[in-house]
Each structure stands twice: as structure tokens, then as C-alpha cells.
VODRENBA-214631 format. One line per 3 residues: number of its first residue (from 1); for each residue x negated, y negated, z negated of N, C-alpha, C. Coordinates in steps of 0.2 Angstrom, whole numbers, plus 5000, padded with zeros to 4 digits. Layout:
// VODRENBA-214631
NUM) X,Y,Z,X,Y,Z,X,Y,Z | ...
***
This chain:
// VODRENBA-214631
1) 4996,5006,5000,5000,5000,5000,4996,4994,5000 | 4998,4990,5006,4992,4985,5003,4996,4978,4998 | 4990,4975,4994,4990,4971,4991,4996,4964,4994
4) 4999,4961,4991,5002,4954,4993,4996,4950,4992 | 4998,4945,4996,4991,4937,4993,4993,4933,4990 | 4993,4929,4987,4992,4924,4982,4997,4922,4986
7) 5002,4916,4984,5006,4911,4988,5005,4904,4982 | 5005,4896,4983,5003,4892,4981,5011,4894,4976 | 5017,4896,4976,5022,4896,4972,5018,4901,4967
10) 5016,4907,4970,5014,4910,4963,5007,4907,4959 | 5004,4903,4963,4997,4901,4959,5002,4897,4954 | 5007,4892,4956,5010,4888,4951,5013,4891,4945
13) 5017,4897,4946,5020,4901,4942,5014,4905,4935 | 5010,4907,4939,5002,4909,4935,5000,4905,4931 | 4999,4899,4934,4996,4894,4931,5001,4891,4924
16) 5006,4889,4926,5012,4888,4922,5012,4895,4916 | 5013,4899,4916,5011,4904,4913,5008,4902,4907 | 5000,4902,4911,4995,4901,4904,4995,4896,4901
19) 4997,4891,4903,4998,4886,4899,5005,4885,4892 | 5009,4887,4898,5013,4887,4892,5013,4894,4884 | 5007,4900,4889,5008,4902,4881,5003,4903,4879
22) 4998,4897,4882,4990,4898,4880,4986,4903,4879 | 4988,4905,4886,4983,4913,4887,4980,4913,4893 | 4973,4910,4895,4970,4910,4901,4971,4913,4903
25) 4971,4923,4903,4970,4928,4905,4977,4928,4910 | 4981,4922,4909,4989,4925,4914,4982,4920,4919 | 4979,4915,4921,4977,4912,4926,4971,4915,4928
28) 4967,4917,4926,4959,4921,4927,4958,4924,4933 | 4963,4929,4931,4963,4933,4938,4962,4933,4948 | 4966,4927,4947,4969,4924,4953,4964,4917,4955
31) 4959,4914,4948,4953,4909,4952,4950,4912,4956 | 4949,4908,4962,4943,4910,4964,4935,4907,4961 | 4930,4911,4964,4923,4910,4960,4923,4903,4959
34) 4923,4896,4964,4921,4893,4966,4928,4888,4964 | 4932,4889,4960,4939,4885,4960,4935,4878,4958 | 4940,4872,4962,4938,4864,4961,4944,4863,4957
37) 4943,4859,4951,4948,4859,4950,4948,4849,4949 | 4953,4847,4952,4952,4838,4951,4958,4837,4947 | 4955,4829,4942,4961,4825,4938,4961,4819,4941
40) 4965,4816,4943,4968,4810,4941,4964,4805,4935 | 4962,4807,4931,4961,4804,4923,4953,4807,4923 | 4950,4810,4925,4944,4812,4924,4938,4810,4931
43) 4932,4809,4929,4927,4807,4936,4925,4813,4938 | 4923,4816,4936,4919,4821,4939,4925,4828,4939 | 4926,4832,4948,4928,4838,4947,4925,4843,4943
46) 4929,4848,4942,4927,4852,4935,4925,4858,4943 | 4921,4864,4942,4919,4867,4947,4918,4875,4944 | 4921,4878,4946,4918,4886,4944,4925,4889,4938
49) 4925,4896,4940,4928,4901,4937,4930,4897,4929 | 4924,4901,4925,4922,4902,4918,4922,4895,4916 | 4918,4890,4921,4918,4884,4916,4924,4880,4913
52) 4929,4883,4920,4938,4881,4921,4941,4883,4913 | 4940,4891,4914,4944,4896,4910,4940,4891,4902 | 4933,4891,4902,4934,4887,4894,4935,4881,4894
55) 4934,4877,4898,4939,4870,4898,4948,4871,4895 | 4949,4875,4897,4957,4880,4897,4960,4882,4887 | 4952,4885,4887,4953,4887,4880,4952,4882,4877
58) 4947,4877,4877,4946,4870,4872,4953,4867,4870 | 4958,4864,4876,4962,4863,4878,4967,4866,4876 | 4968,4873,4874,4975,4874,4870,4974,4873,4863
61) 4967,4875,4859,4966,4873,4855,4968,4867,4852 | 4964,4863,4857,4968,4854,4856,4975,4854,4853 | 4980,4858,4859,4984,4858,4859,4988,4858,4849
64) 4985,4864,4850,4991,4869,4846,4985,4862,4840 | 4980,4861,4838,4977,4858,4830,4981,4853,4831 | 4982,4849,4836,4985,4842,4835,4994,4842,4836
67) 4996,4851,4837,5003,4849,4837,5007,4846,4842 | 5005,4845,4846,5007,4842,4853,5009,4847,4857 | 5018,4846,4860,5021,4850,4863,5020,4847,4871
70) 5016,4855,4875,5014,4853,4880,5017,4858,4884 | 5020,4859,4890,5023,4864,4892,5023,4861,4900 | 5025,4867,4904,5023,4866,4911,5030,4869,4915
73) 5034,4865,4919,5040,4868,4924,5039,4866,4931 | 5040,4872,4932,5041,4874,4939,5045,4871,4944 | 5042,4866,4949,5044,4862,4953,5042,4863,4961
76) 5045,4858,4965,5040,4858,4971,5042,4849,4973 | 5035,4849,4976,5036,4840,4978,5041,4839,4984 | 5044,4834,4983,5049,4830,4988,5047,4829,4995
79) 5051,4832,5000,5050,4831,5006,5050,4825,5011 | 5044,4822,5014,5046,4815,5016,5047,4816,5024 | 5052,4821,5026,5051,4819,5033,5050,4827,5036
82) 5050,4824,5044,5047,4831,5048,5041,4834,5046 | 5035,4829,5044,5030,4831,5045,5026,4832,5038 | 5031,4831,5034,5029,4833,5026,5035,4835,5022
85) 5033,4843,5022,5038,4849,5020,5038,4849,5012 | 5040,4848,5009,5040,4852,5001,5036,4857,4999 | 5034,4858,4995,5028,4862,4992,5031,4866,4985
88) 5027,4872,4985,5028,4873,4976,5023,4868,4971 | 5025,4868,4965,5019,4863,4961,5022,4865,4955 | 5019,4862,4948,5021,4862,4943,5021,4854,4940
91) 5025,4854,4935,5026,4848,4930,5024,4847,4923 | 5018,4845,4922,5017,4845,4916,5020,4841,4910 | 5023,4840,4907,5028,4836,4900,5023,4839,4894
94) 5022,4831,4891,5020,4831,4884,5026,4828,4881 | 5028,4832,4874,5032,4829,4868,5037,4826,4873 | 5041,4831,4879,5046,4827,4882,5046,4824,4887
97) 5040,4819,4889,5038,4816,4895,5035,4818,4901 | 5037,4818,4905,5034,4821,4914,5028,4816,4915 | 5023,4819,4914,5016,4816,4915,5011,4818,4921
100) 5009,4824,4923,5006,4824,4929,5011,4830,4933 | 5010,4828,4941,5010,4832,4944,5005,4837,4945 | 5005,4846,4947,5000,4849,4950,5002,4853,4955
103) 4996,4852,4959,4998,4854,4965,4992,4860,4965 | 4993,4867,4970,4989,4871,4971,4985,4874,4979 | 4981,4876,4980,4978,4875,4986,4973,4883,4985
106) 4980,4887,4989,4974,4896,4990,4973,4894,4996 | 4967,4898,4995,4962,4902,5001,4962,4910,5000 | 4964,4913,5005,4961,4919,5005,4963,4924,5000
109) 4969,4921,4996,4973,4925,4991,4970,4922,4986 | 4967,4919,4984,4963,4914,4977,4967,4909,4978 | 4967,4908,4972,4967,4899,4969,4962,4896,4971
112) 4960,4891,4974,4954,4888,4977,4954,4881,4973 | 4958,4878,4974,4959,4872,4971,4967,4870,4967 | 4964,4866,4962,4970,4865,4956,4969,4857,4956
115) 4974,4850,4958,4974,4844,4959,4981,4843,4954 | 4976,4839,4948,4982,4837,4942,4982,4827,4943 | 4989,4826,4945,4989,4818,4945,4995,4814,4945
118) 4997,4810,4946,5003,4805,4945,5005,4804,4954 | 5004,4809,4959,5004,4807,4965,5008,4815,4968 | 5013,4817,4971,5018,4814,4970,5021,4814,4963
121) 5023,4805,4960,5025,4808,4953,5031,4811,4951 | 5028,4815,4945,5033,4820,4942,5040,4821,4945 | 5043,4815,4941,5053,4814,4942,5053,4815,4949
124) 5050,4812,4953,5050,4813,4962,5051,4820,4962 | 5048,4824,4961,5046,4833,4959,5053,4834,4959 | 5057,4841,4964,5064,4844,4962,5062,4848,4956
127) 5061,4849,4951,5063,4852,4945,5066,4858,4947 | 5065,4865,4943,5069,4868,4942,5070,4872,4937 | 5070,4868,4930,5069,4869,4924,5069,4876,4921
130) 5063,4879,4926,5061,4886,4923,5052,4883,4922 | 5054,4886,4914,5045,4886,4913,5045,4893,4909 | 5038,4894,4914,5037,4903,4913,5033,4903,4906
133) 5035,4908,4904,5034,4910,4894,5036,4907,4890 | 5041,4903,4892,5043,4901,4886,5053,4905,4883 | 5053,4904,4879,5058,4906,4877,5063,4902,4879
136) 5070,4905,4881,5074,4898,4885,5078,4894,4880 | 5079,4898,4873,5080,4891,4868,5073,4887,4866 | 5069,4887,4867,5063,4883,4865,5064,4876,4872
139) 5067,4879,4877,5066,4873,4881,5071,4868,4881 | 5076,4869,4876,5079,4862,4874,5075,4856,4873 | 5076,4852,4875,5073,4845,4872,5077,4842,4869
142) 5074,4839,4863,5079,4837,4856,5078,4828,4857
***
């Protein structure tokens, strides 16, 4: 049987995953060796597997010491036209707030690139208020 390849909805869905239950290993599998990952918010892209995956883990730790509800739902950006079709993506929300968009970018059944930014912003994003690991009463927002 052969294998399926990666699609940019499932890198989002993966990705989504480990964030929300802060477990790299749902993302690991699927970077490629050489994943670029760019922000928005930061100068220099982040480069490589491993260095990603513990950037990942500092990251949730942050999360979870400081208490900060971070969660990620499953969207795709807004279509502008014939020549710019909608995409899978995800929606990052802190404490409630739509804060970056992420878009994903396979190659070859990998995840090659992970682009975190305010570009298309979030609420533009159709929402489809599934976020993967999370429990579906925990995704009320109060």
C-alpha cells in the first residue's frame, strides 16, 4: 500500500495538534530536516528539525509556567479572486484573541516551511472552530 503525502491541511491539523496539547511528537514526524520556520515578530528564521522541535518545547513550558491559554484552530485564508484560492492554515488565540495567522508550505510530503504572521489576518481566516486535542467543552470561551 503506498503511503499518502503530507497535504498543507494536514501539516495544519499536526501542527495544531502539538500545540494545543504540547506534545512536539504529534509535529516531529512530518518536519522536514531542513524546516524554515519564519515570524512575523522575530529577525532571524529559525532553521532545522531539532532546533524547531526545542524552540517547541521551551515554548510550551512558557506556556503552561505563565498560565497563558494558548490554543490553535483550524482555518483556511480568504480567497481573493481567480488567482488566489484559499488555503488550509491555522489560527493562533491567546487568552481569547486571534493573533497570528500560520500558513504551511510541503515539499515532498514534509513540512518544509511554517510562516507565523498578522498577514492574511486571523478574523479574515474562515474559522472552523475545530481545534485538534482539545476537549470540546474546554473550547468555550468565557
Amino acid at each position: 500500500m503506498e503511503d499518502l503525502l503530507l497535504t498543507e491541511g494536514g501539516a495544519a491539523r499536526a501542527w495544531a495538534l502539538a500545540y494545543n496539547t504540547r506534545d512536539v511528537s504529534m509535529v516531529g514526524p512530518i518536519l522536514a530536516d531542513d524546516v524554515r520556520v519564519m515570524s512575523r515578530w522575530v529577525v532571524n528564521d529559525m532553521v532545522g528539525r531539532d532546533a524547531y522541535l526545542d524552540y517547541l518545547r521551551r515554548k510550551f513550558l512558557t506556556f503552561d509556567e505563565a498560565g497563558t491559554r494558548v490554543r490553535v484552530e483550524l482555518a483556511e485564508t480568504p480567497g481573493g479572486g481567480p488567482e488566489s484560492v484559499s488555503r488550509p492554515c491555522a489560527v493562533i488565540e491567546q487568552d481569547g484573541s486571534a493573533l497570528a495567522t500560520v500558513l504551511f508550505d510541503v515539499v515532498g510530503g514534509e513540512l518544509f516551511q511554517i510562516s507565523i504572521g498578522p498577514h492574511p489576518a486571523p478574523n479574515a481566516c474562515v474559522r472552523m472552530g475545530e481545534f485538534p486535542g482539545l476537549d470540546p467543552a474546554a473550547e468555550i470561551i468565557n
